[in-house]
C-alpha positions as CSV (number, residue, x, y, z in Angstrom):
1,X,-1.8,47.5,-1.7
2,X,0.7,46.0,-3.8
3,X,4.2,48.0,-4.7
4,X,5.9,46.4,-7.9
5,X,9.2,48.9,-8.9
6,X,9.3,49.2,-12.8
7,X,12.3,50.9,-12.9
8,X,14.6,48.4,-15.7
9,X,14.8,44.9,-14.3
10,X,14.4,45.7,-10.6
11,X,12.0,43.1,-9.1
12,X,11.3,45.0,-6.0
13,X,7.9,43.7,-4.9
14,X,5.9,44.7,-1.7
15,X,4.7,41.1,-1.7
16,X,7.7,38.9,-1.3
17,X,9.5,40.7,1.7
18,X,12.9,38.8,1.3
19,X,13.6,41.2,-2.3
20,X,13.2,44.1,-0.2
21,X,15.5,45.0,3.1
22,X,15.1,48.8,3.6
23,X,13.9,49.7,0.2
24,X,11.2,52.2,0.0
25,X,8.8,52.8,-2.7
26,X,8.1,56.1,-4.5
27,X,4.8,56.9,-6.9
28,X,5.2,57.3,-10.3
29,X,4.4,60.8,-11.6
30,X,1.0,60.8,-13.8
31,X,0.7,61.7,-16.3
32,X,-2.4,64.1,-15.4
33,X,-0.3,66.4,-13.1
34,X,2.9,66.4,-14.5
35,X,2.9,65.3,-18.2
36,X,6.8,66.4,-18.7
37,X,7.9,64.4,-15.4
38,X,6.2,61.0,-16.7
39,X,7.5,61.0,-20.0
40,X,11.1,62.1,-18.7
41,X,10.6,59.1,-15.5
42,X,9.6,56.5,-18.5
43,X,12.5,57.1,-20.6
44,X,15.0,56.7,-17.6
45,X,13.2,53.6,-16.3
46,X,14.3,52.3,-19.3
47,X,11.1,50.7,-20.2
48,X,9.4,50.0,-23.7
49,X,6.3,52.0,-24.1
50,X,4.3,48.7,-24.3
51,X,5.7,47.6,-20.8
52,X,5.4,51.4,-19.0
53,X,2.7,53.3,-21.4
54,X,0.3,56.2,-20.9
55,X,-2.3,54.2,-21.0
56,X,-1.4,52.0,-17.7
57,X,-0.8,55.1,-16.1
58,X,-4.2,56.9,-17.1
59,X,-6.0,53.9,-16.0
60,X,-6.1,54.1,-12.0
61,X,-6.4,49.9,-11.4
62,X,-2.8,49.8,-13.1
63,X,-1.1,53.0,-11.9
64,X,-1.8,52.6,-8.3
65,X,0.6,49.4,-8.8
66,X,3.7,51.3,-10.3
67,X,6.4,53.1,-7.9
68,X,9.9,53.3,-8.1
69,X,11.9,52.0,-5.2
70,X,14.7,54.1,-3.3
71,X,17.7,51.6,-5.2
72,X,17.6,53.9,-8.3
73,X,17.9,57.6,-6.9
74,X,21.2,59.7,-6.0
75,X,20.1,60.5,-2.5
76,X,17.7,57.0,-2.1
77,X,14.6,59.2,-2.6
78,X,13.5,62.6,-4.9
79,X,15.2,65.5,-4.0
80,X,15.4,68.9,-4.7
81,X,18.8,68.4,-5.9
82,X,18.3,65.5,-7.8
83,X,13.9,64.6,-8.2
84,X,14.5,62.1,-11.2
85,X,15.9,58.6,-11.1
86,X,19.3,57.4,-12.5
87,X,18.9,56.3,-16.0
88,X,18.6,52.8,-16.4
89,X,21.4,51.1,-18.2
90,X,21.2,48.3,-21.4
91,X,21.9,45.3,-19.9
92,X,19.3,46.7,-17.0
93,X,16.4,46.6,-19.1
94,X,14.4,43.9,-20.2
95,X,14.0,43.9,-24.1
96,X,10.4,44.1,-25.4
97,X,10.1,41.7,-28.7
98,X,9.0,43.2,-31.2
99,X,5.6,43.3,-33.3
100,X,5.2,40.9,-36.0
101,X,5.5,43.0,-39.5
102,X,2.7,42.8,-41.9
103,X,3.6,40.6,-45.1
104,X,2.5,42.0,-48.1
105,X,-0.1,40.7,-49.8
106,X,1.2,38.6,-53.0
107,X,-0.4,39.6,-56.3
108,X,-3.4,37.7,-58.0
109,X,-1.6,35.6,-61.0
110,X,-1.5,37.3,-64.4
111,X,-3.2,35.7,-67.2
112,X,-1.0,35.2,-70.3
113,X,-2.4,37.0,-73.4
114,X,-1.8,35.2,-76.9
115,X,-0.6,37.9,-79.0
116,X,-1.2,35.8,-82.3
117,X,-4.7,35.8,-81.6
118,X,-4.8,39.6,-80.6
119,X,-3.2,40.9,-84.1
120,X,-5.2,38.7,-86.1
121,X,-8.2,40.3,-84.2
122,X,-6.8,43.8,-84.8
123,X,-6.0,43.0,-88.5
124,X,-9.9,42.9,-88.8
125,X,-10.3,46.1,-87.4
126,X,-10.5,49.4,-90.0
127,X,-7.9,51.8,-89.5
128,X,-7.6,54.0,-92.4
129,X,-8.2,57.3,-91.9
130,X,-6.4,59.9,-89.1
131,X,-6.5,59.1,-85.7
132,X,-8.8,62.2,-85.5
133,X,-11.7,60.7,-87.5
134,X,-12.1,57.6,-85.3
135,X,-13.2,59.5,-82.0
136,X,-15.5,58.0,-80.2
137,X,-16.0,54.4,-82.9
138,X,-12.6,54.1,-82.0
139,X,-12.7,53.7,-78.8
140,X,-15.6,51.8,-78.6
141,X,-13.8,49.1,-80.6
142,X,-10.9,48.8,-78.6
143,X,-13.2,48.4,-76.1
144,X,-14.7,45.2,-77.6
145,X,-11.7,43.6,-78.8
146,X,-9.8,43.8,-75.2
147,X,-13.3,41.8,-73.9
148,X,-13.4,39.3,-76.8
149,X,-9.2,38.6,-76.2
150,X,-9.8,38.7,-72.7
151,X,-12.7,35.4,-72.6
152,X,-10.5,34.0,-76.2
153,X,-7.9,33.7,-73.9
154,X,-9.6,32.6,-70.1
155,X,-11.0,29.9,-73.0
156,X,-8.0,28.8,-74.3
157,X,-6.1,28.4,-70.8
158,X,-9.2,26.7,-69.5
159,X,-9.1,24.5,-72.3
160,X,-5.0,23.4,-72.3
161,X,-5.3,23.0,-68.3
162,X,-8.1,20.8,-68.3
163,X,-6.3,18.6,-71.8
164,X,-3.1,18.4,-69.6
165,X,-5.1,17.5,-66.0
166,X,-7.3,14.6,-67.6
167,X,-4.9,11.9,-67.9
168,X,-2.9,13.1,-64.5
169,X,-6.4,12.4,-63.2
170,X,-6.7,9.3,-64.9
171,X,-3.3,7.9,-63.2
172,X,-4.0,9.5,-60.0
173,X,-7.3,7.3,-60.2
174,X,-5.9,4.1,-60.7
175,X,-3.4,4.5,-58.6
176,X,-5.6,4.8,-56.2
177,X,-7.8,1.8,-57.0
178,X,-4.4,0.3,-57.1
179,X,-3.9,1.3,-53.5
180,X,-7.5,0.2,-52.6
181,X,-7.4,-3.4,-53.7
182,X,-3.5,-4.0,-52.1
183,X,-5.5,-2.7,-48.9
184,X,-8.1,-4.8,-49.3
185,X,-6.1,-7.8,-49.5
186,X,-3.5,-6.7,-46.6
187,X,-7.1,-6.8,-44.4
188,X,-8.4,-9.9,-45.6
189,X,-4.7,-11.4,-44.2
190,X,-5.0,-9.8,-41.0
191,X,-8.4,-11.1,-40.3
192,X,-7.1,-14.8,-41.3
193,X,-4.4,-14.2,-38.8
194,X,-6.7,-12.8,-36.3
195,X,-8.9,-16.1,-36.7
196,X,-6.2,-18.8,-36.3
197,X,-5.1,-16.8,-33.1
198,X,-8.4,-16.9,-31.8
199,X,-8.8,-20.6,-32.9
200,X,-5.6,-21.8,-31.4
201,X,-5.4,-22.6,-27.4
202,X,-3.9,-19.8,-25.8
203,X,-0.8,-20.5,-24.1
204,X,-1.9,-19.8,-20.8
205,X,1.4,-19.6,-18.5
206,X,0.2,-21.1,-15.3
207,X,-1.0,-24.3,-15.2
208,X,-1.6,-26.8,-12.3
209,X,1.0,-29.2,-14.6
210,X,4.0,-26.5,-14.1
211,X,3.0,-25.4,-10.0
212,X,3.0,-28.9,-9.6
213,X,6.5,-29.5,-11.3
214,X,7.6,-25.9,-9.2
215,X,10.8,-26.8,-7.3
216,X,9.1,-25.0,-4.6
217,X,8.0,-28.3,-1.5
218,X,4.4,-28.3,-1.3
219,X,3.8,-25.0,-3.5
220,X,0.9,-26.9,-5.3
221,X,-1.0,-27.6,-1.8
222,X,-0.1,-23.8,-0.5
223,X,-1.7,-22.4,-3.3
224,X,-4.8,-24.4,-3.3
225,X,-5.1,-26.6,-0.4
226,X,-5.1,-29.8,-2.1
227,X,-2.7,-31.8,-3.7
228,X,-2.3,-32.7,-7.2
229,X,-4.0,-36.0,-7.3
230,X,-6.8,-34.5,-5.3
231,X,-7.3,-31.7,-7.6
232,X,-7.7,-34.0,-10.4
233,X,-10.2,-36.0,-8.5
234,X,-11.7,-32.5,-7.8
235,X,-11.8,-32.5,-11.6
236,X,-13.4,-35.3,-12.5
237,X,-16.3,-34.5,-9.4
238,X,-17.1,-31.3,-11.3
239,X,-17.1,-33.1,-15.0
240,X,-13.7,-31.5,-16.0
241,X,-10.8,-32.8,-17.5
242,X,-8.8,-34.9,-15.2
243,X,-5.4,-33.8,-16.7
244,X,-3.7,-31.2,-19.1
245,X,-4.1,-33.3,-22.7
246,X,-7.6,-34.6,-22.2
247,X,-10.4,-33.0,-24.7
248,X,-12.7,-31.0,-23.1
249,X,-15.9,-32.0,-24.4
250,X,-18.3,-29.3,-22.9
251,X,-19.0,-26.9,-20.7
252,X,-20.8,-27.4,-17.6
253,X,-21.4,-23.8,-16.3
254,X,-22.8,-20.6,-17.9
255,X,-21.0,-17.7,-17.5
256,X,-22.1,-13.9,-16.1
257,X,-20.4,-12.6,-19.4
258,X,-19.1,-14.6,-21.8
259,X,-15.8,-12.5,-23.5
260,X,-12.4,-13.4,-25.4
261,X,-10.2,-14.9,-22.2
262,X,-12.9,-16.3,-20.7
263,X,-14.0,-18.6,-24.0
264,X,-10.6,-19.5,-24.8
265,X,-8.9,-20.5,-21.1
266,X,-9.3,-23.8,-20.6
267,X,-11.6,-25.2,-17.8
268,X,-8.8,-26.8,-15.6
269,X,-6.7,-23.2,-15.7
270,X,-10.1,-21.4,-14.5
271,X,-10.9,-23.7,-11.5
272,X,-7.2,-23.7,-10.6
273,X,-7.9,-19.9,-10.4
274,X,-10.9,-20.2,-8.2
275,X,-8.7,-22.5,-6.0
276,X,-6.0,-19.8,-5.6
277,X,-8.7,-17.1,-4.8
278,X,-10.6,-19.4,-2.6
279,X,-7.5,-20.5,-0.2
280,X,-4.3,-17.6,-0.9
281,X,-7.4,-15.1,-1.1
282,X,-5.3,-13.4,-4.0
283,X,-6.5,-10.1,-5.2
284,X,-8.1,-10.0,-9.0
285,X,-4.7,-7.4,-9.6
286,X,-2.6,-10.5,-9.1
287,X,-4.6,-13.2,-10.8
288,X,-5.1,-11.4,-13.9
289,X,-1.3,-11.1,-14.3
290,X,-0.9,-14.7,-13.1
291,X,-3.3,-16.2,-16.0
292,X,-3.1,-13.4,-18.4
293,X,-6.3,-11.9,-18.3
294,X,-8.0,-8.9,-17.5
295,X,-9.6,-8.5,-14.2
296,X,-13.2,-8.1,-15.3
297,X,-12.8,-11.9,-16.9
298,X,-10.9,-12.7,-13.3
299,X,-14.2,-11.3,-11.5
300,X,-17.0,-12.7,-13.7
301,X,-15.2,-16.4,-13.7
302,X,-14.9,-16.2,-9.7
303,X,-18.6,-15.5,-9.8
304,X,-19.8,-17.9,-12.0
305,X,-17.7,-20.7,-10.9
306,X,-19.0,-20.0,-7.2
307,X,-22.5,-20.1,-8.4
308,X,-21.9,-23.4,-10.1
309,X,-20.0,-25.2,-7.0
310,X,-22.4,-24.5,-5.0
311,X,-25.4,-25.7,-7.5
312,X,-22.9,-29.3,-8.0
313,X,-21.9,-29.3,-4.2
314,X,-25.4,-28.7,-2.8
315,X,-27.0,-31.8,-4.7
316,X,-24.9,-33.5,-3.1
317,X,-25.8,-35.9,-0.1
318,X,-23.2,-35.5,2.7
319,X,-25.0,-37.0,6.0
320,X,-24.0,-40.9,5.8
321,X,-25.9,-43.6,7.1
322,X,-25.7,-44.3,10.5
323,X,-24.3,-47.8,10.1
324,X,-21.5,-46.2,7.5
325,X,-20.5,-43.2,10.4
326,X,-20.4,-46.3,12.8
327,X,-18.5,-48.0,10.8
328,X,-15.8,-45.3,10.7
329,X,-15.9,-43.8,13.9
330,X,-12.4,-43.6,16.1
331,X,-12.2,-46.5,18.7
332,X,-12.1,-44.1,21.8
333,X,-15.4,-42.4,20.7
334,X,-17.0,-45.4,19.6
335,X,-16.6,-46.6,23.3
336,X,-17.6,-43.2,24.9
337,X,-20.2,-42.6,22.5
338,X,-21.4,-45.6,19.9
339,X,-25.1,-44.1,19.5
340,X,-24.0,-39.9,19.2
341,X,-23.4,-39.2,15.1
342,X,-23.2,-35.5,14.5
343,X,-21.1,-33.0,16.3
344,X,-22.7,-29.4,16.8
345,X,-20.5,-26.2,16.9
346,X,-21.3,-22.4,15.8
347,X,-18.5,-20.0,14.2
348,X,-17.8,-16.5,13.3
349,X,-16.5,-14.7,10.2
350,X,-15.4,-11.3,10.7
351,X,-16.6,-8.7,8.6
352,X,-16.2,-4.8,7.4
353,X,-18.2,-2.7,9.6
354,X,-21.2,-2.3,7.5
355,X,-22.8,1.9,6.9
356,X,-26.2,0.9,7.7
357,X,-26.4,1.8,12.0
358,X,-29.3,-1.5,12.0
359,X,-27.0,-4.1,10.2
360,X,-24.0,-2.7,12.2
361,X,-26.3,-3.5,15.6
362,X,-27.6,-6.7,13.9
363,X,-23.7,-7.9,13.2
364,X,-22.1,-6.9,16.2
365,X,-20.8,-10.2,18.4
366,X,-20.8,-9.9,21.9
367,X,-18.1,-12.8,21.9
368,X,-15.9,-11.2,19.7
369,X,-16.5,-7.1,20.1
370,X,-16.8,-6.7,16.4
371,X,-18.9,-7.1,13.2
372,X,-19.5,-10.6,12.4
373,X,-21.4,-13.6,10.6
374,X,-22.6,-16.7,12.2
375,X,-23.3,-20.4,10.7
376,X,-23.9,-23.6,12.2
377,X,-21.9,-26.6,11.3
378,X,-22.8,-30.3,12.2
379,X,-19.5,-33.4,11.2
380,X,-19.3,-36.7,12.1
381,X,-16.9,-38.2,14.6
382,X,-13.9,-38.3,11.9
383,X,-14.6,-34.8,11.4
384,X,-16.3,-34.7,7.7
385,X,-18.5,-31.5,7.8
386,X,-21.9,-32.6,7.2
387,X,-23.7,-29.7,7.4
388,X,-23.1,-25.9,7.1
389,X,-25.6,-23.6,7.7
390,X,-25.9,-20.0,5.8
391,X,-24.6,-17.3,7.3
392,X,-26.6,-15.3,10.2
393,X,-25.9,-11.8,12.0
394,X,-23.3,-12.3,14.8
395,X,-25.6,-11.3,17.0
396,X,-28.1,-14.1,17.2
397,X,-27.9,-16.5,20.0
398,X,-26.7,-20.7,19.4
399,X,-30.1,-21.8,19.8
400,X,-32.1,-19.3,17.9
401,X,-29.8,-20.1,15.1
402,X,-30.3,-24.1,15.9
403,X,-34.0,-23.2,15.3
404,X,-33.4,-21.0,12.0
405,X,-31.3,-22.9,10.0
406,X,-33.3,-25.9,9.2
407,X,-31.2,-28.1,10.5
408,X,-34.4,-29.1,12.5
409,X,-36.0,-30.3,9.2
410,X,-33.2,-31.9,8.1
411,X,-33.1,-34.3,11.0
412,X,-36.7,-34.9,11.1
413,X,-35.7,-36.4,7.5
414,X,-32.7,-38.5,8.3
415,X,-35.1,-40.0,11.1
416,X,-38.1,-40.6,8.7
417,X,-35.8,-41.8,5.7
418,X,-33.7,-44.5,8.5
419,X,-30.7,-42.2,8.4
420,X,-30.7,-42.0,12.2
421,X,-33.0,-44.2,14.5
422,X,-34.8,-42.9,17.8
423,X,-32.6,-42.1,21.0
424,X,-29.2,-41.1,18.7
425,X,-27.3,-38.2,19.9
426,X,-25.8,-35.1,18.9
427,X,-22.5,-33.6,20.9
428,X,-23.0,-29.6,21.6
429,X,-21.0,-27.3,24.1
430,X,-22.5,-25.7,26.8
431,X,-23.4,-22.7,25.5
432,X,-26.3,-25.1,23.2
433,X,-29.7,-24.9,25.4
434,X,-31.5,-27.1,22.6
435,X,-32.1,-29.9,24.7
436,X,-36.1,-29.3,24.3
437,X,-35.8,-29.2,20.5
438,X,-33.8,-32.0,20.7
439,X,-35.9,-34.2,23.0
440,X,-38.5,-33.3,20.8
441,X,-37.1,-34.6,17.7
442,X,-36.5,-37.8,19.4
443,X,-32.9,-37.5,19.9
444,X,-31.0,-37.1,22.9
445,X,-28.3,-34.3,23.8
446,X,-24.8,-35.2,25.0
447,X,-23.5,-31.7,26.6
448,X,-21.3,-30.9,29.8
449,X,-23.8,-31.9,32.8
450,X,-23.1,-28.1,34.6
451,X,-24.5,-26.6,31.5
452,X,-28.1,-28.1,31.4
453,X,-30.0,-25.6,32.8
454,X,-33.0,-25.4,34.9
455,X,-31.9,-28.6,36.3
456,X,-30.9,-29.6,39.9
457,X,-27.7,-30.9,39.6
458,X,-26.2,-32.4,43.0
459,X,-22.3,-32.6,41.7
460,X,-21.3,-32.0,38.2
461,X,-20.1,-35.1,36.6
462,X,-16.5,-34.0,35.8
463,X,-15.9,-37.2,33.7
464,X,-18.0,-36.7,31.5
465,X,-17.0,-33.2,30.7
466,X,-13.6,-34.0,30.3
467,X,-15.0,-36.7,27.5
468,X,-17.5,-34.2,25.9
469,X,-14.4,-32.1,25.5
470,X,-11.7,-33.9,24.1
471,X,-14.4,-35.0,21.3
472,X,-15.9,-32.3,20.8
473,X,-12.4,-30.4,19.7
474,X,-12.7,-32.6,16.2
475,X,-16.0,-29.8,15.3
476,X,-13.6,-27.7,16.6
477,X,-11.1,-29.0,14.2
478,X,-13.5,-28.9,11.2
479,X,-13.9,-25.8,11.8
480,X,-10.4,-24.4,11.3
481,X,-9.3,-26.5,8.5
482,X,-12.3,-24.8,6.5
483,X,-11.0,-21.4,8.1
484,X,-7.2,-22.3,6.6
485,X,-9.2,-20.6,3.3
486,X,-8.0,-17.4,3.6
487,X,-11.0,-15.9,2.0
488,X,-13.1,-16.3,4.9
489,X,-10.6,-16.0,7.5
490,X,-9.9,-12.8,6.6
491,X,-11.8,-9.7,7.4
492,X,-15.0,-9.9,4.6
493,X,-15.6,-6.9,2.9
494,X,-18.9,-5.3,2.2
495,X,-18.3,-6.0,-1.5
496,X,-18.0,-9.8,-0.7
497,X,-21.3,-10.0,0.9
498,X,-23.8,-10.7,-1.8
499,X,-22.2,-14.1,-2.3
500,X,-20.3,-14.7,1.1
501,X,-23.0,-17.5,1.8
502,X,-22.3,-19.7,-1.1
503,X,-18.5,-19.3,-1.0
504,X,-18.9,-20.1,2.9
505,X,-20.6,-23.1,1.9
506,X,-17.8,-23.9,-1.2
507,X,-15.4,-24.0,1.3
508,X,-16.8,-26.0,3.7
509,X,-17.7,-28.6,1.2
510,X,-14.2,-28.5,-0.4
511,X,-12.8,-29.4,3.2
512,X,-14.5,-32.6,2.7
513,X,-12.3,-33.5,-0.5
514,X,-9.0,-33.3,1.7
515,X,-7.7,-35.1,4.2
516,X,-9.6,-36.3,7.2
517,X,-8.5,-34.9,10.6
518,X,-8.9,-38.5,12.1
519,X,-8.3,-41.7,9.9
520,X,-11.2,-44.5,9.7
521,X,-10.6,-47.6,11.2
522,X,-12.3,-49.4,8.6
523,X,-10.3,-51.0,5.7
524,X,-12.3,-48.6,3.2
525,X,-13.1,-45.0,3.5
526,X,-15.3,-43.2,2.8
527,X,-15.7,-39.6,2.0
């Protein structure tokens, strides 16, 4: 039970041990058993009757709270010689503030009377005669003419008030109308104002003009992964304005949502956004300070711009002709390999480990001991991408994802349409068992002789493994220049994955538009 001492300011309280030491508590007297003894403790304790009443005493819930503690008496507790407290001193007792005092009520105004009026009224009145004789006539007419002065006069004040308020009505009025119109007019400028902002370009601050001119070597490449020539190039390939004063006639992409920043930030400023996303991977926090926008209009341009690369990349026709990849392929290979034209490899994306316990089985790699996604990717010998599959659970094997990609139909094409002739090859690693879907196509495998399996091989030719290997590191190559885009190097999170396929594919195809990892022989290239 809690002990709280109300003797003056003492704060003596059972529940925070450090007040007390060896202080001991002692009950209050109630007022029940000893009515003299309470009053007489109260008055010592020093307390206003609103801090320490009868009432809190009466009422159990409050008195079983109130002691006095062993500070405050002569011999530390209630003797015989001394039963009552000490009395508390001034500056030992906590002033009570004091109720609020009722403010009179001020009087209804009085009415002024017109006296003119009043002895003109009596003037009409008979008074001859002692004041005897009028009795109860008399009366009754005084009567009547205090009620006819009384409504003459509520008249005649009702009457001057309302003559004096009309014409401070009457300004008040036009001044307000006054007030009204000037408002009217301040609005109309603000929404001309309003409409030549809007109208006007808005001075975005970063543009690919002043990362370009940055002092910083190279900044406009680490930011984007091209140069600037190339992203103007870039520009022209997705019908955009190849520098800062061109016009920009239309508008090749529809948006998600069309709002303020979006309509009024200039094409080249919102690609070179999607750039920065696609390789630094920057956050939409960073990007909408960089441009100036909010990040809503950061997330729907991302979007949409992704949705329309991929529609413009994917109509695209990236698989050359035979004769052109022969043209162009490296001297070394060309003698190792003249007939073999596409270069077959499989890669993984790391991912967030998904909630679901089926898509978290479905994604697990064995190769990697984590949640990933897989896609296929075919280049030529100078190591162009020429095909990139979607992306696939981790967990499925090379060959079932050779078979469910399509990739099968698209060579059946290239051989129907002349793209590739009878008995061409295709370079895999030996952890590719296609060789039947190959040989049915047509087409014949090139992969390290240990790994064909099901075959009786006497000695494994070690030649040409050391071949198949040091050409087959340009897929590898491929591969991690596409990867040098942060966004999919990084882990993918399970917000990402609605769209991860068509920025894996972005990516891939914007690899093409840089550099190639080996240079053509030919006096042309070719991209």
């Amino acid at each position: 039970m809690v002990k709280r001492c109300s003797y003056g300011t003492c704060n003596a309280d059972s529940r925070y041990p450090e007040r007390l030491g060896n202080v001991q508590f002692h009950p209050f007297p109630k007022p029940v058993r000893n009515l003299e003894k309470c009053i007489k403790w109260i008055r010592l304790c020093g307390r206003p009757h609103h801090q320490l009443s009868m009432d809190k005493l009466k009422n159990h819930s409050t008195a079983k709270h109130i002691y006095v503690c062993s500070k405050h008496f002569v011999d530390g507790r209630p003797t015989p010689a001394n039963p009552d407290p000490l009395p508390a001193l001034t500056y030992d007792v906590t002033p009570a503030r004091r109720p609020p005092k009722l403010r009179p009520v001020p009087p209804p105004p009085r009415k002024r009377l017109r006296v003119d009026r009043m002895l003109d009224n009596t003037e009409n009145i008979s008074v001859g005669g002692d004041l005897q004789d009028m009795g109860t006539t008399g009366e009754m007419a005084t009567e009547s003419l205090m009620e006819d002065t009384t409504t003459e006069e509520s008249t005649l004040v009702t009457e001057i008030e309302c003559t004096d308020y009309k014409p401070q009505m009457k300004e008040k009025q036009e001044e307000l109308e006054r007030l009204k119109t000037l408002l009217a007019q301040k609005e109309k400028e603000n929404d001309l104002l309003r409409e030549k902002i809007r109208t006007c370009q808005t001075p975005y601050p970063l543009t690919a003009k002043l990362i370009n001119n940055s002092s910083v070597p190279n900044y406009f490449r680490y930011c984007t992964g091209f140069t600037y020539d190339e992203f103007n190039k870039l520009c022209r390939f997705f019908r955009l304005p190849d520098n800062d004063t061109a016009p920009q006639t239309h508008i090749p992409l529809t948006y998600e949502k069309l709002n303020r920043h979006i309509q009024h930030m200039p094409l080249r400023q919102q690609f070179l956004l999607v750039l920065m996303r696609l390789r630094q991977n920057f956050d939409l926090k960073e990007l909408a300070f960089k441009f100036q926008i909010d990040m809503q209009s950061v997330s729907t341009l991302f979007s949409s711009w992704i949705d329309f690369m991929h529609d413009r990349l994917g109509d695209v026709s990236v698989w050359p002709h035979r004769d052109i990849i022969t043209e162009n392929m490296p001297g070394n290979y060309k003698s190792e390999f003249p007939t073999t034209f596409a270069i077959l490899d499989c890669t993984e994306i790391k991912i967030e480990k998904p909630s679901s316990l089926l898509v978290q089985s479905q994604t697990c790699s064995k190769y990697n001991s984590t949640n990933t996604l897989k896609s296929l990717i075919a280049c030529d010998p100078r190591g162009s991408i020429m095909f990139a599959s979607t992306l696939y659970p981790g967990s499925i094997s090379d060959q079932d994802l050779f078979r469910q990609c399509k990739i099968k139909e698209l060579l059946k094409g290239l051989l129907q349409c002349g793209y590739l002739k009878k008995g061409d090859g295709l370079m895999v690693d030996k952890g590719f068992l296609i060789e039947k879907d190959v040989t049915e196509l047509g087409l014949n495998l090139n992969i390290p002789p240990f790994a064909k399996s099901n075959l009786q091989m006497p000695v494994p030719d070690v030649e040409m493994t050391k071949k198949i290997a040091k050409h087959r590191v340009h897929v590898e190559r491929a591969i991690a220049k596409v990867k040098k885009f942060k966004i999919v190097s990084c882990r993918i999170s399970n917000t990402m994955l609605g769209n991860i396929s068509q920025i894996w594919f972005v990516v891939c195809m914007l690899s093409n538009f840089q550099q190639h990892i080996i240079q053509a022989t030919a006096a042309e290239e070719t991209t």
